[in-house]
SELUM-271786 format. One record per residue (C-alpha): residue number from 1; residue in one letter; z, y, x. Coordinates in nm, 2 decimals. Example, Ala and Ser with C-alpha at 12.3 -4.5 7.8 and 13.67 -1.06 7.14 Angstrom:
# SELUM-271786
<rec k="1" r="a" c3="0.78" c2="-0.45" c1="1.23"/>
<rec k="2" r="s" c3="0.71" c2="-0.11" c1="1.37"/>
END
This chain:
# SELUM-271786
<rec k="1" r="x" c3="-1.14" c2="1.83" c1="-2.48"/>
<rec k="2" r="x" c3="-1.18" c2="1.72" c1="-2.11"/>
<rec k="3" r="x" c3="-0.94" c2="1.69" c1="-1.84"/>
<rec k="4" r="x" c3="-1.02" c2="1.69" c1="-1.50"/>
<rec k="5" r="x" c3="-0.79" c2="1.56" c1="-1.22"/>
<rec k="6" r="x" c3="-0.89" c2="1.66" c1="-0.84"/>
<rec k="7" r="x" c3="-0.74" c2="1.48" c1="-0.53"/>
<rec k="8" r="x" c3="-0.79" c2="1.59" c1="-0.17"/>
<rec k="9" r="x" c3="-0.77" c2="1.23" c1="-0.05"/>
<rec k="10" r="x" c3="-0.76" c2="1.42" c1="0.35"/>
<rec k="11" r="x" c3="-0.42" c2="1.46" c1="0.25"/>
<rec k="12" r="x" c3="-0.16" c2="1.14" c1="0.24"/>
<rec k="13" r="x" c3="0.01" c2="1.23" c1="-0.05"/>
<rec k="14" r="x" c3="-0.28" c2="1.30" c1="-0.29"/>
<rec k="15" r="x" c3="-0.46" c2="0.97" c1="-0.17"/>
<rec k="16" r="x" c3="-0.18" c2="0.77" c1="-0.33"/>
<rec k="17" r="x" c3="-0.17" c2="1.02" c1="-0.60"/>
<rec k="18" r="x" c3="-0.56" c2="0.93" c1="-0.67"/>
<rec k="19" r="x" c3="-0.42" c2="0.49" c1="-0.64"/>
<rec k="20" r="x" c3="-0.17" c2="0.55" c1="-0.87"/>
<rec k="21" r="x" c3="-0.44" c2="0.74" c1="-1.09"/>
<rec k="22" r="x" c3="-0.73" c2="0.43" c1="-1.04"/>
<rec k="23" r="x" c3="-0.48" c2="0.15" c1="-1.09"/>
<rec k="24" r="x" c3="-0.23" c2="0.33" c1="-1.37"/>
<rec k="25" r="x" c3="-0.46" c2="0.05" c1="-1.63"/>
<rec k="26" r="x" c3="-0.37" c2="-0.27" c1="-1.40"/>
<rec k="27" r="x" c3="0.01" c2="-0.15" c1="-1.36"/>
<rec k="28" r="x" c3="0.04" c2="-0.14" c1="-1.75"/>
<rec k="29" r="x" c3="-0.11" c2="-0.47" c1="-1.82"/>
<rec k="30" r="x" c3="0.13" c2="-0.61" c1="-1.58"/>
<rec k="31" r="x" c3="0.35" c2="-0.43" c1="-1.80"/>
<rec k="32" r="x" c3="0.25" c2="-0.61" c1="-2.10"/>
<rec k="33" r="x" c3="0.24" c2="-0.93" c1="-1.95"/>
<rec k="34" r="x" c3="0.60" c2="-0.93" c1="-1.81"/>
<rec k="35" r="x" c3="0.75" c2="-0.77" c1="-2.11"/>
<rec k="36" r="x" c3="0.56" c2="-0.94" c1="-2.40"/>
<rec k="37" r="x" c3="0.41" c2="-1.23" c1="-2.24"/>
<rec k="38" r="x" c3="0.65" c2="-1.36" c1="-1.99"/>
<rec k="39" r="x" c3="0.94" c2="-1.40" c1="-2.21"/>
<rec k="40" r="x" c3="0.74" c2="-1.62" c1="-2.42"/>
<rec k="41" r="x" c3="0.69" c2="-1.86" c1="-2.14"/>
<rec k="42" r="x" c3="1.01" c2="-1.85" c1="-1.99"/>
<rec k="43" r="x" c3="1.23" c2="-1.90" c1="-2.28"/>
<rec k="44" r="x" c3="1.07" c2="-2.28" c1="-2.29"/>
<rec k="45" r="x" c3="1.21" c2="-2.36" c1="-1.95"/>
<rec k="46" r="x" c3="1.51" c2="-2.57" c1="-1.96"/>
<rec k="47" r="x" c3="1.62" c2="-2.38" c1="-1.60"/>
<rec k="48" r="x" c3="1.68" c2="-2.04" c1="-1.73"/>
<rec k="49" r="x" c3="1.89" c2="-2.03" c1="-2.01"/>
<rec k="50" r="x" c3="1.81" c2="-1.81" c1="-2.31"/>
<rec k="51" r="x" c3="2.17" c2="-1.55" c1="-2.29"/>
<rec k="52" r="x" c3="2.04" c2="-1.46" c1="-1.89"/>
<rec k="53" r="x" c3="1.66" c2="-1.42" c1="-2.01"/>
<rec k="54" r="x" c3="1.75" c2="-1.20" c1="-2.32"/>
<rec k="55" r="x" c3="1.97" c2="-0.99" c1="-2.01"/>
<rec k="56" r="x" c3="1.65" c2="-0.96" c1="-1.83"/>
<rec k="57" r="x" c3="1.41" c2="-0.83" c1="-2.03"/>
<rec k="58" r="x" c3="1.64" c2="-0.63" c1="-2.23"/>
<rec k="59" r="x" c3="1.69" c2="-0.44" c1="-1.90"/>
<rec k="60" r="x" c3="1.33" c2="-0.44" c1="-1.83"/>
<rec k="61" r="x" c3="1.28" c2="-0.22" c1="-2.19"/>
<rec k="62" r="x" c3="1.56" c2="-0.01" c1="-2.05"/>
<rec k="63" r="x" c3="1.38" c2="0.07" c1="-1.79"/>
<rec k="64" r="x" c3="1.07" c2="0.11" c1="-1.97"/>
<rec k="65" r="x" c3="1.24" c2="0.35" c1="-2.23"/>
<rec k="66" r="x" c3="1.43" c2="0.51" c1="-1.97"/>
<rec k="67" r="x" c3="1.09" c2="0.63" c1="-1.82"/>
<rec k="68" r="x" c3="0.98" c2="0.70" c1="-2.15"/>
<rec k="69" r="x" c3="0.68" c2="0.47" c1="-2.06"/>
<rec k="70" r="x" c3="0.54" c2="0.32" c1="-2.45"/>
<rec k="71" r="x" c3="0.25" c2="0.03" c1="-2.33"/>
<rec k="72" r="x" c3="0.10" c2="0.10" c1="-2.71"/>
<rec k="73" r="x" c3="-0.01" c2="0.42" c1="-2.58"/>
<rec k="74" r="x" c3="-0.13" c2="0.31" c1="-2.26"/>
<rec k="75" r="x" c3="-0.34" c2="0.00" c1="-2.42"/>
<rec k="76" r="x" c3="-0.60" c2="-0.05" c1="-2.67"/>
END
C-alpha cells in the first residue's frame, strides 16, 4: 500500500501544510522528550515541587489525549 501526499507549495497554506508534513518526526520527539523525559529531570529539582510538576504534565497528557495524539504510534 502507498500513500501519496501532493502540496502546491505556490500556495501559502499548502507550504506550511508540506512543514508540518517534513517536521511531524521532530515535533513528536519533542513530544517524547517533554512528556517522558522532562519529568524525570525536573522532579530532582528542589525549585519545583513535586504536587505543581505532577499538575503539569498531567495536563500535558490531557492535551495529548485530547488530540488523540499516541507518541507509540508516531515512534519506533
Amino acid at each position: 500500500m502507498k500513500a501519496v501526499l501532493e502540496f502546491n507549495l505556490d500556495d501559502v497554506d499548502d507550504r506550511y501544510a508540506h512543514k508540518r508534513c517534513t517536521k511531524s518526526l521532530d515535533m513528536a520527539l519533542v513530544l517524547f522528550e517533554l512528556l517522558h523525559n522532562s519529568y524525570r529531570k525536573l522532579e530532582y529539582e528542589k525549585d519545583i515541587d513535586e504536587k505543581t510538576l505532577n499538575i503539569v504534565f498531567n495536563h500535558f497528557n490531557e492535551l495529548m489525549e485530547e488530540r488523540n495524539i499516541m507518541l507509540d504510534d508516531l515512534i519506533e
